[in-house]
C-alpha positions as CSV (number, residue, x, y, z in Angstrom):
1,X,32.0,-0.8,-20.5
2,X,28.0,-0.6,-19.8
3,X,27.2,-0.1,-15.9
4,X,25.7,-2.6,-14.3
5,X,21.8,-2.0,-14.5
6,X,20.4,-2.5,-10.5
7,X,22.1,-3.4,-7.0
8,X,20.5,-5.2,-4.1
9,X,21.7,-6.4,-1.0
10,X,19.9,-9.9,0.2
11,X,20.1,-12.6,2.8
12,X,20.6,-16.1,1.1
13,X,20.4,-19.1,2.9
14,X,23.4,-21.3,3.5
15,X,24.3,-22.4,0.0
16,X,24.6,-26.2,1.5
17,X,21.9,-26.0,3.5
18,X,18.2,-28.2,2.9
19,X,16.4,-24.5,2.9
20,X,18.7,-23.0,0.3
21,X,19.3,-26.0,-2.1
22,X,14.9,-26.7,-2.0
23,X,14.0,-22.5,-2.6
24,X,16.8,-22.6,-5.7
25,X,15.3,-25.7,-7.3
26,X,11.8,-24.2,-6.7
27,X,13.1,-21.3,-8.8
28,X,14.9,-23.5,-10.8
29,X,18.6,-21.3,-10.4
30,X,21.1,-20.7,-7.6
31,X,21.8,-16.6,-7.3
32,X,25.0,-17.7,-6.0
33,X,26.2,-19.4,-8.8
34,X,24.0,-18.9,-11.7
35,X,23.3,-22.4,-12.6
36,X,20.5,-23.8,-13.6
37,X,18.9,-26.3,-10.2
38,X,16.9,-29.2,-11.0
39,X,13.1,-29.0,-10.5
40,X,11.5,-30.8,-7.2
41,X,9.2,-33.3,-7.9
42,X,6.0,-33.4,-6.8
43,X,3.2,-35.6,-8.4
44,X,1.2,-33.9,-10.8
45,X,3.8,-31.2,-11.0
46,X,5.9,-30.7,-14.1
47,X,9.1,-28.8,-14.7
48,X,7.5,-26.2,-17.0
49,X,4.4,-26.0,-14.7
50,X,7.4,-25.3,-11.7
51,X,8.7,-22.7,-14.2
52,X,5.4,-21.0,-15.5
53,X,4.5,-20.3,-11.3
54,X,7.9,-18.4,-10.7
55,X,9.2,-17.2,-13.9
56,X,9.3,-13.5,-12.4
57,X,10.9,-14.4,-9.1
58,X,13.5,-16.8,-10.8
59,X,14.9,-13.6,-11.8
60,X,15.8,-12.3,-8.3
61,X,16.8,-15.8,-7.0
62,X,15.9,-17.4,-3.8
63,X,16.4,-14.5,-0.8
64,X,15.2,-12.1,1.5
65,X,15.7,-8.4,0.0
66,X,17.6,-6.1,2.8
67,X,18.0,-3.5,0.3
68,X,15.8,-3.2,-2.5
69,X,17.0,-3.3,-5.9
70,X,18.7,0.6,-7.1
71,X,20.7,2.3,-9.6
72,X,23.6,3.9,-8.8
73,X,26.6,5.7,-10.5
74,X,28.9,4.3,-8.0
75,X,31.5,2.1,-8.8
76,X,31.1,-1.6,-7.4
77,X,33.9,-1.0,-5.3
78,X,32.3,1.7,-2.9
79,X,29.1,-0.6,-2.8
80,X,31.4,-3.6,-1.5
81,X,33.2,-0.8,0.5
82,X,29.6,0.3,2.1
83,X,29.2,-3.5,2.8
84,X,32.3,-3.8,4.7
85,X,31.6,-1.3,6.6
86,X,27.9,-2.2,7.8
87,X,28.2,-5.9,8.2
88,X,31.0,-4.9,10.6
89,X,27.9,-2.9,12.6
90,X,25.3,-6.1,12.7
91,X,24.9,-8.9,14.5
92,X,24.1,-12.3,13.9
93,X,20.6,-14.0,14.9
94,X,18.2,-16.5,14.2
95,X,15.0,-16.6,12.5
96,X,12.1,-18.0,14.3
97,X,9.1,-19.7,13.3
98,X,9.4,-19.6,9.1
99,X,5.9,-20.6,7.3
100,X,5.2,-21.0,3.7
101,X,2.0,-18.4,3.3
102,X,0.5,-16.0,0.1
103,X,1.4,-12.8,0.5
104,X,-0.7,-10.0,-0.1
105,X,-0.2,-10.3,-4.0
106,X,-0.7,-14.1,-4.2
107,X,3.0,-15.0,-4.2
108,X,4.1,-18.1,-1.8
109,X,6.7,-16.9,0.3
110,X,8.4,-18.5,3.2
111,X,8.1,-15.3,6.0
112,X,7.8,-15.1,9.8
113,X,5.0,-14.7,12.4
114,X,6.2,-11.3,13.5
115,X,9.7,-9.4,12.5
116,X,12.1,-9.7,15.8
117,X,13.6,-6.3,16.9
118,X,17.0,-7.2,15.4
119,X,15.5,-7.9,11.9
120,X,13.7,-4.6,12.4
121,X,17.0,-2.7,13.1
122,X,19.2,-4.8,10.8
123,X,17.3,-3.4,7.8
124,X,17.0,0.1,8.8
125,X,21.2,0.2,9.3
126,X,21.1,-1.3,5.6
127,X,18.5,1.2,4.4
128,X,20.3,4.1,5.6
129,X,23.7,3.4,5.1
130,X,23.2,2.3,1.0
131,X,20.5,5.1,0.4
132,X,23.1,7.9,-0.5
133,X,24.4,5.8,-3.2
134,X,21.4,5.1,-4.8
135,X,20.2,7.1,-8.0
136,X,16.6,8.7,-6.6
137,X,13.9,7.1,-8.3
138,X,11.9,8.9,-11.2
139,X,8.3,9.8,-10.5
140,X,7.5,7.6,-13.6
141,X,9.2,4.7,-11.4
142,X,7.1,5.4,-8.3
143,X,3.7,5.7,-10.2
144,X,4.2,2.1,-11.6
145,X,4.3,1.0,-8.3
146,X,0.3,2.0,-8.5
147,X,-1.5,3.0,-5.3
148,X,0.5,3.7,-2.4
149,X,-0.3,5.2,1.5
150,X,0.8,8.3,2.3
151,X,3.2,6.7,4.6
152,X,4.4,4.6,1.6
153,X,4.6,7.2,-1.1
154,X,6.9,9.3,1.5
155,X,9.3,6.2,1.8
156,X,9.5,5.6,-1.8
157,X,10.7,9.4,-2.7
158,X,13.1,9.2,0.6
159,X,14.5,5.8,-0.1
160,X,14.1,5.0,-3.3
161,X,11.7,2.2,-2.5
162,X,7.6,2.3,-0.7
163,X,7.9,-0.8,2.0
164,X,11.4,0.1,3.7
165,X,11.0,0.8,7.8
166,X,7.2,0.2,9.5
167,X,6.4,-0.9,5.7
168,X,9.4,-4.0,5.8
169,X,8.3,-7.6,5.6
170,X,10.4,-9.9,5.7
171,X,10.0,-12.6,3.0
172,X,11.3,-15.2,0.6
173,X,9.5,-15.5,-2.4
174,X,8.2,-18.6,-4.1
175,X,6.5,-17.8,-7.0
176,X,4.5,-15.5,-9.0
177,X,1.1,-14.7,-8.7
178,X,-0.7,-17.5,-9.3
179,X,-2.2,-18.6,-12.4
180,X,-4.9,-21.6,-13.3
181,X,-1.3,-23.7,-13.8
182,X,0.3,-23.0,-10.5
183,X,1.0,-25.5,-7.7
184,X,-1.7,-25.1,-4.6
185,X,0.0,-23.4,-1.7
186,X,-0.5,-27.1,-0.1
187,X,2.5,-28.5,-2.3
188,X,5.0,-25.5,-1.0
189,X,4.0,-26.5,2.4
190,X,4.5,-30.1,1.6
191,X,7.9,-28.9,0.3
192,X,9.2,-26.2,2.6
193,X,7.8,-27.3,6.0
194,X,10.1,-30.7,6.7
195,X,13.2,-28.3,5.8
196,X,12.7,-25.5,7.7
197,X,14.4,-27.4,10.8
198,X,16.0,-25.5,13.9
199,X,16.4,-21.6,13.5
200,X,18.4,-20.8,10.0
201,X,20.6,-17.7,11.1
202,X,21.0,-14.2,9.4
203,X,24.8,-14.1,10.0
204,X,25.6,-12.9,6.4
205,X,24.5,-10.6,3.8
206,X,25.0,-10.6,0.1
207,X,25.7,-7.6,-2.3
208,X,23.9,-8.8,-6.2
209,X,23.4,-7.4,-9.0
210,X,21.4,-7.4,-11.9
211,X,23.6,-6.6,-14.9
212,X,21.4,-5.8,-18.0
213,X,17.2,-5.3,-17.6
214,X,16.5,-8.5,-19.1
215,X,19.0,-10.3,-16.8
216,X,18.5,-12.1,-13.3
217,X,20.2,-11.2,-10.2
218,X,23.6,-13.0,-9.1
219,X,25.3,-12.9,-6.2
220,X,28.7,-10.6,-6.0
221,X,29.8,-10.8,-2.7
222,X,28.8,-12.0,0.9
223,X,30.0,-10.2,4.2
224,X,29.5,-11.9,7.1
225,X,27.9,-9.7,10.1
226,X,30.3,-8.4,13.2
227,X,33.6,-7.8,13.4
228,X,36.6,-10.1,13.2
229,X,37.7,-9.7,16.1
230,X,34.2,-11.0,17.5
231,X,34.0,-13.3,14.9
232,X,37.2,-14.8,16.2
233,X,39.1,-14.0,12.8
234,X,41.3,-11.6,14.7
């Protein structure tokens, strides 16, 4: 039986929840289940324009990368093992203040003002805790990645990946780069904005993988943070 190809660990929204069901149809597939999501409809805006803006982040799904995708010789069972074991470590809390924005790329992405201290150290326990089972990246892998700082180089040998640590933004992505076809960053807004409501927590995160190259990501296995005993599972 083939390996799977790459791991990553994510936050997903609430499956139920007006943030997650809008960023799936955006993408036009649920990383939880796989499935295909109807389009949203906008006027002026088809389905294949929808598809053509985020054809690239489709594949990843709708999410916030904690880890970034890695190979690894590891058996799923020790990844979901590692999970256990860390989501016991974190804490829950919310995210403040989520705005649609282009990142530095061009990409929509929902993403926050400034990155709280929790988010800070949730991702550096994740970081360090799945980095020994990663396969280290080859230095034809890195120079794709095209010009990198100093700072961001370093990280990228170390972790396997350049914007981990000071480098980390937190982010969900929207689409692509854009194109002459894509939807003006005014029609994610229009989207995004009236669902954003109160302060979505971070009590969760998801192990996915991405089983062949050609393949998108789906969702294996979510942990909720803390332990049950202070979850009130004990």
């Amino acid at each position: 039986m083939t390996a799977p190809w790459r791991w990553a660990v994510y936050w997903l929204p609430e499956p139920l929840s007006p943030l997650g069901e809008l960023g799936s149809a955006v993408l036009g597939r649920c990383v939880r289940t796989g499935r295909p999501v109807p389009r949203p409809r906008l006027p002026g805006l088809t389905d294949a324009a929808w598809a053509r803006a985020g054809s690239q982040a489709a594949v990843y799904g709708f999410h916030a990368t904690l880890v970034a995708p890695f190979r690894t010789e590891r058996a799923e069972s020790d990844l979901l093992a590692r999970l256990d074991q860390t989501a016991a470590k974190l804490r829950p809390f919310a995210l403040e203040d989520l705005t649609v924005k282009r990142l530095a790329g061009g990409c929509a992405a929902l993403t926050l003002p400034k990155t709280p201290p929790e988010l800070t150290a949730l991702e550096k326990t994740l970081v360090e805790s799945f980095s020994p089972l990663r396969r280290p990246p080859a230095a034809t892998e890195i120079r794709r990645r095209g010009r990198l700082t100093s700072r961001q180089l370093a990280y990228a040998e170390q972790w396997g990946y350049p914007y981990v640590l000071e480098e980390f933004m937190f982010h969900l992505t929207l689409s692509d780069p854009p194109n002459p076809e894509s939807p003006p960053l005014e029609a994610y807004q229009t989207l995004f904005e009236p669902k954003i409501v109160g302060r979505p927590m971070l009590d969760a995160v998801t192990l996915c993988v991405q089983p062949r190259p050609d393949a998108p990501f789906e969702a294996v296995a979510e942990r909720p943070l803390g332990r049950p005993d202070e979850r009130g599972l004990a």
